[in-house]
Kinemage of the C-alpha trace (Angstrom):
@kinemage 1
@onewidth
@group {chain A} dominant
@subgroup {mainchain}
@vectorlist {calphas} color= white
{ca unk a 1} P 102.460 166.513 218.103
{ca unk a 2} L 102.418 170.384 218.762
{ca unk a 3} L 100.302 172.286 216.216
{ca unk a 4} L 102.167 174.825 213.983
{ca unk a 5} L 100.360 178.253 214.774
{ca unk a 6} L 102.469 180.518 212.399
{ca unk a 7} L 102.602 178.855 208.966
{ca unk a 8} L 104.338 180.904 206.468
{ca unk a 9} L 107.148 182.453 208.910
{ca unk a 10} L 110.537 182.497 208.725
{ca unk a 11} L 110.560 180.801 212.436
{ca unk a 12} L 108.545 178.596 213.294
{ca unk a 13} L 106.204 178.854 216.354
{ca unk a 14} L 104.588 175.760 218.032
{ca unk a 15} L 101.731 175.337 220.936
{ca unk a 16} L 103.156 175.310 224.322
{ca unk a 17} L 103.787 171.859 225.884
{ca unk a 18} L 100.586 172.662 228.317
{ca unk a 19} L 98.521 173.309 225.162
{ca unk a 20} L 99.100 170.064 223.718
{ca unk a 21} L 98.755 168.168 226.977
{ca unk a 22} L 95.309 169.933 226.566
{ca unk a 23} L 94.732 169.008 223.666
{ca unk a 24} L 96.114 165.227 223.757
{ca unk a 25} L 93.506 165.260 227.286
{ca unk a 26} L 90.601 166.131 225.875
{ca unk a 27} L 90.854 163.526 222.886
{ca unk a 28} L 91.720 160.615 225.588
{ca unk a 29} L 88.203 161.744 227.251
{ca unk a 30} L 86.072 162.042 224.221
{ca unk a 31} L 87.801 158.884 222.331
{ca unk a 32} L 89.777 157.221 225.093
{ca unk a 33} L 92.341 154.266 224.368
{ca unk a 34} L 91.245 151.192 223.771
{ca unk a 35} L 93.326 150.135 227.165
{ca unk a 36} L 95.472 150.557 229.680
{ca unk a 37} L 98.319 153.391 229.778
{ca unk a 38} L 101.950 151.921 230.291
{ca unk a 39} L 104.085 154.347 229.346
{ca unk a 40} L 104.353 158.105 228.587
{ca unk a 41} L 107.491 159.197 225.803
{ca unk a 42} L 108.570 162.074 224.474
{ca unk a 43} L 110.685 161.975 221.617
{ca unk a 44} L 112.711 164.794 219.827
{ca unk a 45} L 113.538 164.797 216.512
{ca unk a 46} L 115.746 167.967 214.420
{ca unk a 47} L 113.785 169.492 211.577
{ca unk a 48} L 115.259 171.791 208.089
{ca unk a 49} L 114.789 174.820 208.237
{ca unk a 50} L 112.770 174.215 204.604
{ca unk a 51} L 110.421 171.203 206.261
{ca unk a 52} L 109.016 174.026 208.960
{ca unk a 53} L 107.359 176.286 206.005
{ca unk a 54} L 104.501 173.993 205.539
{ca unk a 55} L 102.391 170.964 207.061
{ca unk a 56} L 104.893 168.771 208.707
{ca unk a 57} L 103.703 164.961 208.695
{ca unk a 58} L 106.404 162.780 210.533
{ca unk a 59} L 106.217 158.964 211.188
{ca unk a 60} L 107.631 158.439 214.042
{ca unk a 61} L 108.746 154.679 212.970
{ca unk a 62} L 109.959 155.964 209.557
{ca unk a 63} L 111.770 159.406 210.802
{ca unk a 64} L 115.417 159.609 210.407
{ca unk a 65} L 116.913 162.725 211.927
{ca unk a 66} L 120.307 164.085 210.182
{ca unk a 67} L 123.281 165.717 212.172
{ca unk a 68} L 123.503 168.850 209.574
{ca unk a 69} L 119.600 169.356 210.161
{ca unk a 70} L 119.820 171.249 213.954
{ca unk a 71} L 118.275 174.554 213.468
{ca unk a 72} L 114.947 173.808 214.515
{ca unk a 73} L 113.538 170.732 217.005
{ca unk a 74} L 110.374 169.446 217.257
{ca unk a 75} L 109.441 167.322 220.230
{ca unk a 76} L 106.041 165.224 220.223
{ca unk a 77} L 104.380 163.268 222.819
{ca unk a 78} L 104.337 159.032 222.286
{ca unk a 79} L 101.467 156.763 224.556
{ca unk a 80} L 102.261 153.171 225.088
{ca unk a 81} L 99.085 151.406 226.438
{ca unk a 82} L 98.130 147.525 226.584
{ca unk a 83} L 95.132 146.454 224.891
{ca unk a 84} L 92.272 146.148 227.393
{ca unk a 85} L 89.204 147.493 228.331
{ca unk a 86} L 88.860 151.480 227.960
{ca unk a 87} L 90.061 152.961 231.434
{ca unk a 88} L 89.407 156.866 230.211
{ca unk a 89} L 92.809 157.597 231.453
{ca unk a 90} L 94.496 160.810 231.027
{ca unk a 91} L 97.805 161.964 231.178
{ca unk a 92} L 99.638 164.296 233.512
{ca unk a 93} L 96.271 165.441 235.503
């Protein structure tokens, strides 16, 4: 997920897409996946404005997005991979 890199604003500000692919790149080479990549997901999901003023933890399985809720979106990045032998893949290089 994007890290938050104004805490305590009004509006919140989040890494650029190429800054998490970065980021999400060089964790795959120092702890790569325990398998084979099979599918790259991005999922988008409408925040409160009141759930952007601090640490935002979502669970992607357990996240329920509400219609009234459309002032700010967050977008985060999902890896589907089949168990198998580490392959050090990365993603989008």
């Amino acid at each position: 997920m994007p890290s938050h890199v104004n805490r305590g604003h009004k509006r919140p500000r989040f890494e650029s897409l190429q800054q998490t692919m970065d980021k999400l790149n060089d964790k795959l080479r120092e702890f790569p996946l325990p398998g084979r990549v099979v599918g790259v997901d991005t999922v988008t999901i409408k925040l409160a404005p009141e759930d952007c003023s601090g640490q935002i933890e979502v669970d992607p399985l357990e996240t329920m997005c509400m219609d009234e809720y459309n002032t700010h979106q967050l977008s985060f990045i999902r890896l589907f991979y089949v168990k198998d032998r580490p392959r050090f893949e990365t993603i989008g290089e």
